[in-house]
C-alpha positions in Angstrom: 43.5 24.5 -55.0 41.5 23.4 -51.7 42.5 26.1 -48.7 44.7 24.0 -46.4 45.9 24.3 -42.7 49.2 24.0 -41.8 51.0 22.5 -38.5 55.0 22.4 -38.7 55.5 21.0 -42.3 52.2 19.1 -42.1 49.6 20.9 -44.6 45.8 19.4 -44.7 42.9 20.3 -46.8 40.6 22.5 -44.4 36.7 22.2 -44.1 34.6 23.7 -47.2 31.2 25.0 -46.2 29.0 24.1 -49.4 25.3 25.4 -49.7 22.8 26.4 -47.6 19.1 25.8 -48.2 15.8 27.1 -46.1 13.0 24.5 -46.1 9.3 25.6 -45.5 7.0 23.1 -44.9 3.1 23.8 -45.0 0.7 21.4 -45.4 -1.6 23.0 -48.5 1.8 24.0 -50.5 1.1 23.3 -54.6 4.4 23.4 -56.4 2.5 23.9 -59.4 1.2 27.8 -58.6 5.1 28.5 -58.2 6.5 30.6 -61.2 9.1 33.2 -61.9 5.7 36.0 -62.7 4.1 35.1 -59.4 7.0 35.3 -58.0 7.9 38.9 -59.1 4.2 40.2 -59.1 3.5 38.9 -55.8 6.7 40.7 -54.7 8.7 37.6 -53.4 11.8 38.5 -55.6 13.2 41.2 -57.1 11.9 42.3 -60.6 15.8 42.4 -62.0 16.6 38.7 -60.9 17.1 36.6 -64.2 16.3 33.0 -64.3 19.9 31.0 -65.2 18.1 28.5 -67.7 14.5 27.4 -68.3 12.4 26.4 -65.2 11.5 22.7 -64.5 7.7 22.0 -64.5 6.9 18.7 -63.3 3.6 18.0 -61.7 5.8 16.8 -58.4 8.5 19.5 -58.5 9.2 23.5 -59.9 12.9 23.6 -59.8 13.7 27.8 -61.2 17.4 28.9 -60.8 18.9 32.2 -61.1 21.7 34.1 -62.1 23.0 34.9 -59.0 23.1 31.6 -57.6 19.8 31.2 -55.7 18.1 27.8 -56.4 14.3 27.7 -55.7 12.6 24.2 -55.7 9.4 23.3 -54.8 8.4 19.5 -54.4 5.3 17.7 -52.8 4.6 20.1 -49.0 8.4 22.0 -49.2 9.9 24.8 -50.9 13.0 24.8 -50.5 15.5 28.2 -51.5 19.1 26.9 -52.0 22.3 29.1 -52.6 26.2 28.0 -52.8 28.2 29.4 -49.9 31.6 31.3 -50.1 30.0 31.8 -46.8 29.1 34.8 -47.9 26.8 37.5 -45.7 25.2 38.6 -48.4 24.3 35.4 -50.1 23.1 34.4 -46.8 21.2 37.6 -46.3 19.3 37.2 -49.8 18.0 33.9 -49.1 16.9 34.5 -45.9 15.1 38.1 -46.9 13.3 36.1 -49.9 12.5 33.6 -47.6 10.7 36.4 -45.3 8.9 38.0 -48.8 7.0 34.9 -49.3 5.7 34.1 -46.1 4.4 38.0 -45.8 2.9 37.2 -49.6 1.2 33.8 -49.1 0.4 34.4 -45.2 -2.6 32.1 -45.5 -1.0 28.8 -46.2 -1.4 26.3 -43.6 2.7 26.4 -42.3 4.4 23.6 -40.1 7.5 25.1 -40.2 11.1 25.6 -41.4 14.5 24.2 -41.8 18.1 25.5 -42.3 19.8 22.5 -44.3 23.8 23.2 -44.2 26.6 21.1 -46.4 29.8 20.9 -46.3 33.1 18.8 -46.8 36.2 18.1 -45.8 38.9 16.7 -49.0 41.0 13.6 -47.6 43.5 11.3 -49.3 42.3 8.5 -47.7 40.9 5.0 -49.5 37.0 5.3 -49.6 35.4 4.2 -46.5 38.4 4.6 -44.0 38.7 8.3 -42.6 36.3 8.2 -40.2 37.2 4.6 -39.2 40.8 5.7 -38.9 40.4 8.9 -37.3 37.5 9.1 -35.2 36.4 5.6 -34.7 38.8 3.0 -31.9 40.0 -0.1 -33.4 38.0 -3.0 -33.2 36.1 -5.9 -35.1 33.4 -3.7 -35.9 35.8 -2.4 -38.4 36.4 -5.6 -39.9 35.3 -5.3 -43.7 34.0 -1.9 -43.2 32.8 -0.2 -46.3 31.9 3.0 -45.1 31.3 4.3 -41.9 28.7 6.9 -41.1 28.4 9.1 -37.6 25.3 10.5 -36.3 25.1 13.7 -33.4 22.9 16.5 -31.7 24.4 19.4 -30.4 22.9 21.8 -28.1 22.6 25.6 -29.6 20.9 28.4 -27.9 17.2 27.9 -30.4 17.2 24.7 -32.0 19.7 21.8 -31.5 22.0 21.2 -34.4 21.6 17.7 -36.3 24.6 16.6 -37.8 25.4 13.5 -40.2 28.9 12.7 -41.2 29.4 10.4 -44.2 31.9 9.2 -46.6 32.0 10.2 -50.1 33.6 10.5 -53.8 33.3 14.0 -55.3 34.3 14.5 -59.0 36.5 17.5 -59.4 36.7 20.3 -62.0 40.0 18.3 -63.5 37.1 15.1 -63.8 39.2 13.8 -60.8 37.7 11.7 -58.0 38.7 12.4 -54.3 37.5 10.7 -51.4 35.1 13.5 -48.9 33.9 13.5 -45.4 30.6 15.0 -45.7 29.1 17.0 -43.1 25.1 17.6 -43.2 23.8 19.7 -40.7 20.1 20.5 -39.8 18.2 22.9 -37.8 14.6 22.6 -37.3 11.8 25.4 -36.1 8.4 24.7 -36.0 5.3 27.3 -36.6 4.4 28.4 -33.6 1.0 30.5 -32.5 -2.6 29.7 -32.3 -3.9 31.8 -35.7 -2.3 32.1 -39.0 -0.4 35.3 -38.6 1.0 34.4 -35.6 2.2 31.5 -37.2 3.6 33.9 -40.3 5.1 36.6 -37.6 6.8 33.3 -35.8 8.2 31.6 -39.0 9.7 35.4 -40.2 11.7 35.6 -37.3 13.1 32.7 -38.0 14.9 33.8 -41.1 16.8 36.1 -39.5 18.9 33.9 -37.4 20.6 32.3 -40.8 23.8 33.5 -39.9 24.1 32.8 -36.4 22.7 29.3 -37.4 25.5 28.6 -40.5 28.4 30.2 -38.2 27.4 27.6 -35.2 27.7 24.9 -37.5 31.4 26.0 -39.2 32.4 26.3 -35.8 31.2 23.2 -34.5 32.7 21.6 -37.3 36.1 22.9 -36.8 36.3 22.8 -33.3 35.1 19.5 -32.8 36.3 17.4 -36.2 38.7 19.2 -37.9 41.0 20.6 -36.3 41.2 17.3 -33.7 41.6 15.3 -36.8 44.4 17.4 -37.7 46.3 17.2 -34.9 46.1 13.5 -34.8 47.5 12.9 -38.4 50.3 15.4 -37.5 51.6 12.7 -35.4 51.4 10.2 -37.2 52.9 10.7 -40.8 52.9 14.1 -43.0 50.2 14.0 -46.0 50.2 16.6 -49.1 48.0 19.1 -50.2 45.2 18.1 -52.9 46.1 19.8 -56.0 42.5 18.9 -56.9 40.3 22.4 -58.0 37.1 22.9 -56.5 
């Protein structure tokens, strides 16, 4: 069952942090030199990490996934390294240590710079298109025939401002059941800084290791500022259940 918060008898669905993906961007990037064997030779994963199913070689896009959960995809001037959250240290710490390995083993690509992509959700038992109208948005006509609302902010963080969309959404379950989701993408953007290439590298490597501080600033300001407001507001208004959906 989804985790849920509870005030008096009231219980709620809490906020689900999803995935977490690092972007690098550099302008000279060619998905199709990307494989599991240049991968391991060149030392940017370990030798022991199985691939989950055959690799996807398109001319546009190298999607490999492993066992443990890590997604690489590569696609036009980005790779991309993608892992499911439990919101996990470690899972973060992989991602952002193979991230590191393969700047330090292709240090003479022409880098722009990088991106922590963040996703998460909060379950409602609303209609489709009416949680953030009803909870976060004040009446009015702009809410006449409203199919679904969307919300756009920046937040101020101590290195890169956070970017965060909110959206409506239907998500299938694992019981093939659809629930209505408030979607919460978050973004965090670094460019390359320094005047030669390995300054660039050094500058995009130091990056990597502010993952965690970057993932836990974005929980927080989703809790603080969207969640647990909204759950205070539905408190008084009328009790709702617990989704018996599984995640």
């Amino acid at each position: 069952m989804y985790p849920a918060v509870e005030l008096g008898m009231l219980m709620l669905p809490s906020f689900r942090a999803q995935d977490c993906a690092i972007a690098i961007a550099a302008a000279d990037l060619n998905p199709a030199m990307i494989n599991p064997d240049i991968l391991r030779y060149s030392g940017v994963i370990p030798s022991d990490w199985e691939i989950a199913q055959k690799p996807v070689y398109t001319p546009q896009v190298v999607q490999i996934t492993f066992k443990n959960g890590i997604n690489l995809i590569a696609e036009g001037k980005q790779i991309a390294l993608a892992a499911a959250l439990d919101l996990d240290e470690d899972t973060l710490s992989k991602t952002s240590s193979i991230a590191q390995q393969y700047v330090r083993a292709f240090p003479n690509l022409k880098y722009q710079g990088v991106t922590f992509n963040i996703r998460g959700y909060l379950p409602t038992d609303y209609p489709p298109g009416r949680y953030i109208c009803d909870t976060w948005l004040a009446s009015g006509p702009w809410q006449d025939d409203c199919a679904r609302a969307a919300l756009n902010f920046i937040y101020k963080s101590e290195r890169a401002p956070l970017q965060l969309a909110v959206t409506e959404a239907m998500m299938k379950t694992k019981e093939e059941k659809m629930i209505s989701i408030v979607l919460f993408n978050g973004r965090y953007g670094y460019a390359a800084k320094g005047k030669t290439t390995t300054e660039k590298c050094q500058h995009l490597s130091s990056q990597f290791l502010h993952l965690q501080n970057d993932v836990e600033h974005y929980i927080n300001i989703v809790n603080q500022k969207f969640v647990k407001p909204a759950v205070t507001a539905q408190a008084a208004i009328t009790p709702q259940p617990v989704l018996s959906a599984v995640s």
